[in-house]
C-alpha positions in Angstrom: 8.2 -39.9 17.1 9.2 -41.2 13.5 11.2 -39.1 11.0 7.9 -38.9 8.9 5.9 -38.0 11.3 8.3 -35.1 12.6 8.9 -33.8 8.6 5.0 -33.9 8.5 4.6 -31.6 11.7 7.4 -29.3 10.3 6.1 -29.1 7.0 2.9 -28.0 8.2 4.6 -25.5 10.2 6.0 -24.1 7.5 2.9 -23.6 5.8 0.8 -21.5 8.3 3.5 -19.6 8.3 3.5 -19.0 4.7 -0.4 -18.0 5.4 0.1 -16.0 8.1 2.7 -13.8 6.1 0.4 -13.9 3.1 -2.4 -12.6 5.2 0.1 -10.3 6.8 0.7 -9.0 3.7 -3.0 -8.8 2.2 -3.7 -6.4 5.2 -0.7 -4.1 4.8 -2.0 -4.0 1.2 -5.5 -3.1 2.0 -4.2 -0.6 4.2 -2.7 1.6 1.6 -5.2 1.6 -0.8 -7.4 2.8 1.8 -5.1 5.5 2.3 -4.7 6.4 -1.4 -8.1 6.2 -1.5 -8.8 8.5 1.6 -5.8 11.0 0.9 -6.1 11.2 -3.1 -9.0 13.9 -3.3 -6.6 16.1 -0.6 -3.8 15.7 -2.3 -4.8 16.1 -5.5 -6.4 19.4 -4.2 -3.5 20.8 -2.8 -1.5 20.8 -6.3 -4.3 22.1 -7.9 -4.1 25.0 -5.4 -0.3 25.5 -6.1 -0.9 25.1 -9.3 -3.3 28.1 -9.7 -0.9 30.3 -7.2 2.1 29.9 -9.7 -0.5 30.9 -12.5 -1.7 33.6 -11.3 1.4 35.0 -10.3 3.2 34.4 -13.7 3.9 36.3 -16.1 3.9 33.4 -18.5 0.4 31.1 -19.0 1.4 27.3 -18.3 -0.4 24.1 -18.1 0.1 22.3 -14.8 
C-alpha cells in the first residue's frame, strides 16, 4: 500500500472518530436537558416548600 494511500485511510479514521465523539457528546447533552427539563418543576417545588416552612416559623418576614 503507498504512503498516500495509508495517510488517506488514517485520516479518515480520525475523522469518524471525531463524529463519533461529537455525536457522543450531542447525546450526553440532550440527556441533561431532558433532565433539567423533567426535574426543574420538582425541584423548584421543593425550595418553595422550604422556603414557606422557614417563613412561617420566623419571627422575622423574609423574601426567599
Amino acid at each position: 500500500m503507498g504512503e498516500k494511500a495509508r495517510d488517506n485511510r488514517h485520516h479518515s479514521q480520525r475523522g469518524a472518530s471525531a463524529v463519533e465523539y461529537a455525536l457522543l457528546i450531542a447525546g450526553i447533552a440532550a440527556v441533561i436537558v431532558i433532565a433539567v427539563f423533567a426535574l426543574g418543576p420538582p425541584v423548584k417545588e421543593m425550595f418553595t416548600d422550604t422556603c414557606d416552612e422557614f417563613d412561617a416559623q420566623a419571627s422575622v418576614t423574609a423574601t426567599c
